[in-house]
C-alpha positions, 0 to 999 in steps of 0.5 A: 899784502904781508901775505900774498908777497911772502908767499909769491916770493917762497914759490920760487923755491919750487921752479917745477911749477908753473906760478900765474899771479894776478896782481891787485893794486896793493901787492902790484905797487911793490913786486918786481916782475922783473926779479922773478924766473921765466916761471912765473907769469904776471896779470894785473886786474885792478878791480879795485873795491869789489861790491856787488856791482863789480860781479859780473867783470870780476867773473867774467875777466878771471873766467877768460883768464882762467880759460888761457891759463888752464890751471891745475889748482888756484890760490886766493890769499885773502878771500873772498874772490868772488868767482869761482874757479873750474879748478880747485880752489884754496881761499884764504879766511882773514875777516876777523869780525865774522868770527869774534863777536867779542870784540870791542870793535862790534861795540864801537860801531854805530847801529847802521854800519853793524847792519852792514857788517851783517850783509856783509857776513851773510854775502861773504859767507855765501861766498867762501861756501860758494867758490872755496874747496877749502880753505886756510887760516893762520890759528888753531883758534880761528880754524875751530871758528870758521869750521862752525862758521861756514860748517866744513871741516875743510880748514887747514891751518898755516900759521902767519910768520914775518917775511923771508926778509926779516932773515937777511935783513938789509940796513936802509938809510934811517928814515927818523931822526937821531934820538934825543937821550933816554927816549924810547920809541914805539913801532905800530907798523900798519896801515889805518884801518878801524880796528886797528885802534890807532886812535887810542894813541893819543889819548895814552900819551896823554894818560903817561905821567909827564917824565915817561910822556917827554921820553916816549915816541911813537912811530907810526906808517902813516902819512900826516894827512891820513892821520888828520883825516882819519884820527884826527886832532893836533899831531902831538910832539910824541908821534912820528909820522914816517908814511908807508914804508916797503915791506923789504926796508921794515926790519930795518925800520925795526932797528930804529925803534925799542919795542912794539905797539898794537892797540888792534881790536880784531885780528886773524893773524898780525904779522906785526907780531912773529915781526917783533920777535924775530927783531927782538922788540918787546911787545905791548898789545891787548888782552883779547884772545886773538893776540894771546894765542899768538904771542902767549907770555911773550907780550904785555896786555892792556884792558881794550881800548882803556889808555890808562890800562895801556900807560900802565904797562908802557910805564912798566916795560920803561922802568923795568930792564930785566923784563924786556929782556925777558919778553925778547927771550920769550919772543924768540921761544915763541917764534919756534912754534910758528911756520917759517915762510919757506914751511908756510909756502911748502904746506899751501902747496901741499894742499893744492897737491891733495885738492888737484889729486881729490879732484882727479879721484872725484872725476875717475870715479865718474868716469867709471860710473 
């Protein structure tokens, strides 16, 4: 979602180009059709969950679509569509577990729902290599990866970045309560999924020594009821539990808070990270290569699902002033080397300007035959 917003709104720099977003439940609960030009055009399609049974509609509603709209090139932000367009089509790659067979999460699956992410990879892979002219990732890492995995060397990479509102960052009524005095408040912003690993909180609040465990909270985008259903166990006095938030009030949420918190086991890019930075939040996440190669030295790393690893290094960003300090300096060094929204937009555009001009080529040069 992080993505496709950012990118549906940079578009409005170019007004030379006509923008047909298709909108799925996600992005369509939060964008204002109304805020953009007469430029733009919008279609929602709530396929929802899309599984084999759903092909055929898939197909058959974009195909129409495709068909009234006569576009010169299309953009799928997180692939697969699972339909394949007339026209060049740029298919975004974010399936992490495809690509990093290391990850602890593999490790924590039962044996049935490995065998499913095998279907799954073999089906999507399928896929990519079915409807994709090429494709975009969002690390050097992970383009090298998807070249081996899919065998093109059609990758581009686009590096991930926080929104275009993390710029001019609106201040929003407080959405937690005032703090009680020396306590210090970890941010995990996202929604729950496996391997995001928010089930490991716990059990580091329990794993900090009893002075650190009174002055620490942690902040957490979901509602009590997900929580219960999906971690489960008490609610501990340590964890805030504040729903989802709209992705313009986020950096104001940021504000409220000291540092940022990601126990993720798997990822292509999280946006939770150039977010951080650009708000000036020290960062504490895991050792895996994915979350190194975006933040280098400007994170602290714990051992993968190890809470005392994770206590450790929360005990000593608590105790040591002059490294936060430096963790947010080496955030805004490490900002620099990430696209900007504006840049991220100009470079996918850019590439749908070769895909249509390859494809115009292509069919010159039939026609001459």
């Amino acid at each position: 979602m992080q993505v496709a917003l950012s990118f549906i709104h940079e578009c409005g720099a170019y007004p030379e180009n006509e923008y047909h977003v298709v909108l799925g439940p996600g992005v369509g609960s939060v964008i204002k059709p109304d805020e953009f030009p007469n430029n733009f055009y919008f279609y929602e399609k709530a396929f929802g969950v899309i599984g084999v049974s759903k092909l055929r509609r898939v197909q058959r509603e974009m195909s129409v679509l495709e068909a009234e709209i006569r576009p010169d090139c299309v953009v799928t932000t997180a692939g697969p569509a699972y339909w394949r367009s007339r026209a060049p089509h740029l298919v975004g790659f974010n399936r992490p577990l495809f690509i990093y067979p290391e990850s602890p999460r593999l490790g924590m699956m039962t044996a049935k729902a490995r065998m499913r992410l095998a279907m799954q990879k073999w089906m999507h892979c399928w896929l990519y290599r079915r409807e994709a002219d090429a494709l975009i990732v969002q690390t050097e890492d992970v383009n090298e990866r998807v070249r081996n995995l899919l065998g093109t060397d059609k990758v581009y990479t686009v590096t991930n970045n926080h929104n275009g509102w993390y710029e001019q960052a609106e201040d929003f009524p407080a959405r937690l309560p005032e703090r009680a005095t020396g306590s210090f408040r970890f941010l995990t912003l996202t929604s729950y999924y496996p391997h995001k690993n928010l089930e490991l909180i716990p059990e580091i609040i329990q794993a900090l020594p009893k002075d650190i465990r009174e002055r620490v909270e942690f902040v957490l985008t979901l509602t009590e009821s997900e929580y219960r259903q999906r971690i489960g166990g008490p609610v501990l006095p340590q964890v805030k539990l504040i729903g989802p938030v709209p992705p313009p009030e986020c950096p104001s949420l940021y504000r409220e808070c000291d540092a940022m918190f990601l126990p993720t086991l798997a990822e292509c890019f999280s946006a939770s990270y150039p977010e951080a930075m650009k708000m000036e939040k020290p960062i504490i996440t895991t050792d895996l290569g994915f979350a190194r190669s975006i933040c280098e030295d400007a994170a602290l790393y714990f051992e993968p699902c190890n809470a005392n690893a994770a206590a450790e290094q929360i005990i000593r960003l608590l105790q040591d002033l002059p490294l936060q300090d430096t963790l947010r300096a080496r955030g805004q060094e490490q900002l620099l080397t990430f696209d900007s929204p504006a840049e991220r937009a100009e470079k996918i555009l850019g590439i749908c300007a070769e895909l249509v001009a390859e494809r115009r080529n292509d069919s010159s040069k039939a026609r001459a035959a």
